[in-house]
C-alpha positions in Angstrom: 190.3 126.2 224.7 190.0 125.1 221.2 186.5 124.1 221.7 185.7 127.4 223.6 187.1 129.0 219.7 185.5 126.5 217.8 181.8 127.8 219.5 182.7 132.2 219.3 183.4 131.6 216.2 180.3 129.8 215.3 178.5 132.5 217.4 180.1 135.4 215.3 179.2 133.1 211.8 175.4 132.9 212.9 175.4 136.9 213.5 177.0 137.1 210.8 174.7 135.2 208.5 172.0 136.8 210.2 173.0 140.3 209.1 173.5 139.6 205.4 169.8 137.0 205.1 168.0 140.4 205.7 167.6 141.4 201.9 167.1 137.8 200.8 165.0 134.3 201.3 167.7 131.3 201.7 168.4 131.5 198.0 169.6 134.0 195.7 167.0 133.4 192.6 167.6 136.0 190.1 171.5 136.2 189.2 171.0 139.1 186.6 170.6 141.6 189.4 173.3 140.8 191.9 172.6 142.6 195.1 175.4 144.6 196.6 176.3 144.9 200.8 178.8 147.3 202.6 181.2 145.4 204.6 183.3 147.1 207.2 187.4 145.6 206.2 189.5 147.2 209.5 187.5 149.9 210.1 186.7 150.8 205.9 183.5 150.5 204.5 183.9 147.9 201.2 180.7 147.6 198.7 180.4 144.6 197.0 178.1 142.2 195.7 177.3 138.9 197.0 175.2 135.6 196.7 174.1 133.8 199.2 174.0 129.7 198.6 172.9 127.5 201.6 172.7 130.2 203.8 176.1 131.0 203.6 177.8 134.6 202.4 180.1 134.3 198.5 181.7 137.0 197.4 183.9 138.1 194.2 187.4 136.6 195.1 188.7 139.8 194.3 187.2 141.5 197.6 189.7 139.1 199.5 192.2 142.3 198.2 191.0 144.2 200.5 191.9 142.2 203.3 195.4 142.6 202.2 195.4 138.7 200.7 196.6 138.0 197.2 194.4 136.8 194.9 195.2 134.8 191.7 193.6 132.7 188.6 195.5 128.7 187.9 193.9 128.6 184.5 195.1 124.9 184.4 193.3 123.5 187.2 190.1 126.1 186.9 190.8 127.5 190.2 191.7 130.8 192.7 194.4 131.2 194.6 194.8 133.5 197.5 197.5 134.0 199.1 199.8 135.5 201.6 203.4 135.0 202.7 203.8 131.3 202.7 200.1 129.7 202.7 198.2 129.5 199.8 194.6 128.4 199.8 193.3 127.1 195.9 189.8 127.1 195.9 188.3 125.1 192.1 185.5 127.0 190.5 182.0 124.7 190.9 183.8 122.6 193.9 182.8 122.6 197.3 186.5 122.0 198.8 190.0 123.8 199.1 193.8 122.8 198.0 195.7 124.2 200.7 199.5 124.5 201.4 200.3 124.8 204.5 203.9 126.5 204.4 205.0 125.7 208.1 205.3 121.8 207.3 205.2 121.9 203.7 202.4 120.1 202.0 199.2 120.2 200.3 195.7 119.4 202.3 192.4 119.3 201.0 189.5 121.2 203.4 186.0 120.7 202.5 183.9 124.4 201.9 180.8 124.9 203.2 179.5 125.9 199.7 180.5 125.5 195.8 182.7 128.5 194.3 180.8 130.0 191.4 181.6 131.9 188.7 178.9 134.0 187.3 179.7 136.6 184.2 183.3 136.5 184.8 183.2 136.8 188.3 184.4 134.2 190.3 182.3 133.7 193.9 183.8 132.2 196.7 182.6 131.4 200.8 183.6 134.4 202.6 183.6 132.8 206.2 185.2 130.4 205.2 188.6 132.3 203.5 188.2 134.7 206.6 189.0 131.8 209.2 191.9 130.3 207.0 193.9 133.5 207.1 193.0 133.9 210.8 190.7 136.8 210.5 187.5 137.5 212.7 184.3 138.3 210.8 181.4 139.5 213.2 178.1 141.2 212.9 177.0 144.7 214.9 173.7 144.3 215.6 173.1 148.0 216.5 174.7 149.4 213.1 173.1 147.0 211.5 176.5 145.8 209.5 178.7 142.9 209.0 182.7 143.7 209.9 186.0 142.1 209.1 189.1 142.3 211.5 192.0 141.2 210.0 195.5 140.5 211.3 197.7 141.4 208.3 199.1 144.8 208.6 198.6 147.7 206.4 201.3 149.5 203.9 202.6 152.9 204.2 199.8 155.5 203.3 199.5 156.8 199.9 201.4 160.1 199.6 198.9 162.5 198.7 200.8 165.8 199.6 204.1 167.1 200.5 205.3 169.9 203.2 202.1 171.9 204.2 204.6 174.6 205.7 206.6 175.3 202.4 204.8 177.2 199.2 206.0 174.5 197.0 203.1 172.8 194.6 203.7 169.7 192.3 202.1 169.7 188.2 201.5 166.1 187.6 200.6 164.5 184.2 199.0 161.3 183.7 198.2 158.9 181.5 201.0 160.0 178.4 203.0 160.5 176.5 201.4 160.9 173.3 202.1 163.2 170.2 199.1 165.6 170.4 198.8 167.3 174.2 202.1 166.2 175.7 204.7 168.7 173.0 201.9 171.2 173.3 202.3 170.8 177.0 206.0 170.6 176.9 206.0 173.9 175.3 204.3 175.6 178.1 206.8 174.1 180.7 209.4 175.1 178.4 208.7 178.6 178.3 207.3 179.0 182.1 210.8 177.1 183.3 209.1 174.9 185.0 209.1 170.9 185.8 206.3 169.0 185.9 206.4 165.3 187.0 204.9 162.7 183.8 203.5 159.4 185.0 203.8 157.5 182.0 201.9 154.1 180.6 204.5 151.8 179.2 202.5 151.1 176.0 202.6 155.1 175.5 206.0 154.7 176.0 207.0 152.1 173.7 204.7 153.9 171.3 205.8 157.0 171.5 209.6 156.9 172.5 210.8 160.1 171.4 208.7 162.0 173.6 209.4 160.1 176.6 213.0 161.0 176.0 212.1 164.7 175.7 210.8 164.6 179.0 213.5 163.1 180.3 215.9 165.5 178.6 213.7 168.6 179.6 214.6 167.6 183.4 211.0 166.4 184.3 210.5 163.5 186.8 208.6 160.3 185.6 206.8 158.1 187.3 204.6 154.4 186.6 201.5 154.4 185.9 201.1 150.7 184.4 200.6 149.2 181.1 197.4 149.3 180.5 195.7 151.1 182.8 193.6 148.4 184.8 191.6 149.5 187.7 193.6 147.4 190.6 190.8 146.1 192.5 189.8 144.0 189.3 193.0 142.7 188.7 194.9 139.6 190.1 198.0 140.5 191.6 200.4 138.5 189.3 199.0 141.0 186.3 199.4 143.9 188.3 203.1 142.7 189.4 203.5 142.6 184.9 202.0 145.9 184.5 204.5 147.6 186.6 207.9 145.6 185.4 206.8 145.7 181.6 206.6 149.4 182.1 209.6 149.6 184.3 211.4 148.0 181.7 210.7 150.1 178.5 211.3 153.2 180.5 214.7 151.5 181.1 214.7 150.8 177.8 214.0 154.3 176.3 215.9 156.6 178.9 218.6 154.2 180.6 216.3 155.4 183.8 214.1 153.9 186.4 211.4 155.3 188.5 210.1 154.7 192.4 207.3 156.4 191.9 204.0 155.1 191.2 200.5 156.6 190.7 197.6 153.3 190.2 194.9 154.2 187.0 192.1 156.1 189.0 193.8 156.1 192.5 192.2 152.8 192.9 194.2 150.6 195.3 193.5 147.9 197.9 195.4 146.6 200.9 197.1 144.1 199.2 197.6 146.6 196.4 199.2 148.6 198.7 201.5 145.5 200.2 202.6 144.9 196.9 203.9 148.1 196.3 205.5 148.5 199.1 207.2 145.4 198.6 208.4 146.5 195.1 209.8 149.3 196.3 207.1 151.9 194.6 206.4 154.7 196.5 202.2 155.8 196.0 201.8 158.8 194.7 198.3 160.1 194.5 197.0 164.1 194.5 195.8 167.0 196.8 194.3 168.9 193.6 191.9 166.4 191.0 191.3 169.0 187.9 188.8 166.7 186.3 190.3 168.0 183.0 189.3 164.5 181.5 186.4 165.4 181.6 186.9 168.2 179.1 186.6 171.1 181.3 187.1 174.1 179.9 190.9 176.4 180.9 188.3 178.5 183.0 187.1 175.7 184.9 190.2 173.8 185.7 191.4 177.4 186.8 188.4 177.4 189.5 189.0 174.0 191.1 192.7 174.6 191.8 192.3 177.7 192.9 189.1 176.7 195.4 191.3 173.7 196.6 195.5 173.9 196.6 197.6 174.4 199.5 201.2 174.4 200.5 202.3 171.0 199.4 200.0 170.3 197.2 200.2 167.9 194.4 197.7 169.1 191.4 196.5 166.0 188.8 195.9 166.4 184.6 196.8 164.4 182.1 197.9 163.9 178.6 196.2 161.1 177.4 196.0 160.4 173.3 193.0 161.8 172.1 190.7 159.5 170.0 187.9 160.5 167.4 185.3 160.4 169.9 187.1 162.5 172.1 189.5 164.5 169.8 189.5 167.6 172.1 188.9 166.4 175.2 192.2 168.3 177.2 192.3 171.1 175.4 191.3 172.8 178.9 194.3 171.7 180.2 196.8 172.9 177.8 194.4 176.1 178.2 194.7 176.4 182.0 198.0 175.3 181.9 200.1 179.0 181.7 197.7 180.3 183.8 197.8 178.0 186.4 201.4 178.6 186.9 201.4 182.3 186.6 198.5 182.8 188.8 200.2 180.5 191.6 203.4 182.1 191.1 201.9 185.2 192.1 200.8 183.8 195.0 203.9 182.6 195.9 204.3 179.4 195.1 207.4 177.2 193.8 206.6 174.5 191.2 208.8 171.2 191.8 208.7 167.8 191.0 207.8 165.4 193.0 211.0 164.4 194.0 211.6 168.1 195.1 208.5 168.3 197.0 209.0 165.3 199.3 212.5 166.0 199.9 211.2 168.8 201.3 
């Protein structure tokens, strides 16, 4: 039986190979212009760039995040780590072998690798094929789409929440990216006078910053939520900085507003699977939107009007922000604070109930 494995999987490695030589001769000569592939992860289309070395498949370590596998950096010994629940596989940058604990009995063994792990502009490169048959996945190529998949066997988290009740009238404001002292009072104001809450996912460095508006929020009766530190994009971040950003901003909000918050929106909606694990585990609940404004953008009122118009719904969930404006930018959401009034009295009209978020999934 083992050997019967031992030769399907080989089978599924050759296809596999076989799929991703088609851009490329054997070697990958010109590093400046990385080539990029689409590979299927449980039924999602991934892009990412890849080498090929040896005829064999490396890709970023971070892609292993979309598997649902944790990926981190061991500065000291020059290496990755990925991981998930109790085995972790360390694989040395320029090495052609793997540390790997083996959680059931308990100890370290070293695995050769088909291939070196590179690290090219920052970007560390490691033997797909052979991560994928540590963590017990399947990787296999479809001849007749032409396209190289991944089946994995760790589950999947809780879907984002990207709406509430679609048979109640109720609609959700959402701010990201604040506070800060320019757009947030302005926008404070508005909700003031329209008796409306709004819910605020915050950045903790905004917070700390700018502690007196946080607490104004709070005080007004709008809900909060996290929205990191810094605002990384997650699929470019290792999992132990992304497990900071949330508790270093968990703990000023604490800190400013004797409050915490289960509610969590990642910088750009970005999120993997093991994003999404983590989360879940931490006790955050996704929230992402129904409505996108693009006021970043700097959309004039009149625009931002259009777009939620065209495209909310009961239960909808409608995303600006309130970001600190900088020179090169200095006006950037004055659409928003523009739109904002009208916004709320055009949709009252309609019939709609503003909530927080809280509100709206309660209900």
């Amino acid at each position: 039986m083992r050997v019967l494995m031992n030769k399907q999987f080989t089978i599924l490695v050759v296809g596999f190979l076989i799929c991703l030589l088609l851009p490329l001769n054997s070697s990958f000569a010109d590093e400046s212009a990385i080539p990029e592939a689409e590979i299927i992860v449980d039924g999602r289309p991934q892009k990412t760039k890849y080498l090929m070395r040896s005829g064999h498949i490396l890709v970023p370590a971070f892609f292993l995040k979309h598997t649902g596998v944790n990926v981190n950096r061991n500065q000291q010994y020059r290496s990755v780590v990925f991981s998930f629940e109790e085995n972790l596989y360390a694989l040395p940058i320029n090495k052609n072998f793997s540390d790997d604990y083996l959680g059931k009995v308990k100890k370290w063994v070293r695995f050769p690798l088909v291939t070196n792990t590179v690290e090219i502009d920052g970007d560390v490169y490691v033997p797909l094929v052979d991560l994928a048959k540590k963590f017990g996945m399947i990787v296999t190529y479809n001849p007749k789409l032409r396209r190289t998949e991944i089946t994995t066997n760790i589950r999947s988290a809780k879907s984002s929440i990207r709406r509430g009740n679609p048979e109640r009238k109720f609609v959700a404001l959402t701010f990201d990216d604040g506070p800060d002292p320019h757009y947030t009072p302005q926008i404070l104001d508005i909700l003031k006078e329209k008796n409306v809450r709004a819910t605020f996912f915050v950045m903790g460095k905004q917070v700390e910053n700018y502690p007196n508006i946080m607490k104004r929020i709070f005080n007004e009766g709008h809900a909060f939520g996290n929205h990191t530190w810094n605002h990384p994009s997650f699929p470019r971040v290792m999992t132990e900085q992304i497990i900071e950003e949330i508790n270093s901003t968990q703990t000023v909000i604490d800190r400013t507003i004797g409050r915490r918050s289960d509610l969590f929106r990642p910088p750009y909606g970005a999120i993997t699977k093991a994003d999404a694990l983590l989360l879940e585990k931490m006790g955050m609940r996704t929230i992402m939107w129904t409505v996108d404004t693009l006021d970043w953008s700097g959309l004039s009122g009149d625009d931002i009007l259009s777009i939620v118009h065209r495209d909310i719904s009961p239960g909808g969930i409608i995303l600006q922000h309130n970001f600190e404006p900088h020179r090169e930018d200095a006006r950037l959401l004055d659409g928003t604070v523009e739109a904002l009034p009208r916004i709320i009295d055009e949709l009252r009209a309609k019939g709609y109930r503003f909530v927080t978020i809280h509100t709206l999934l309660a209900n």
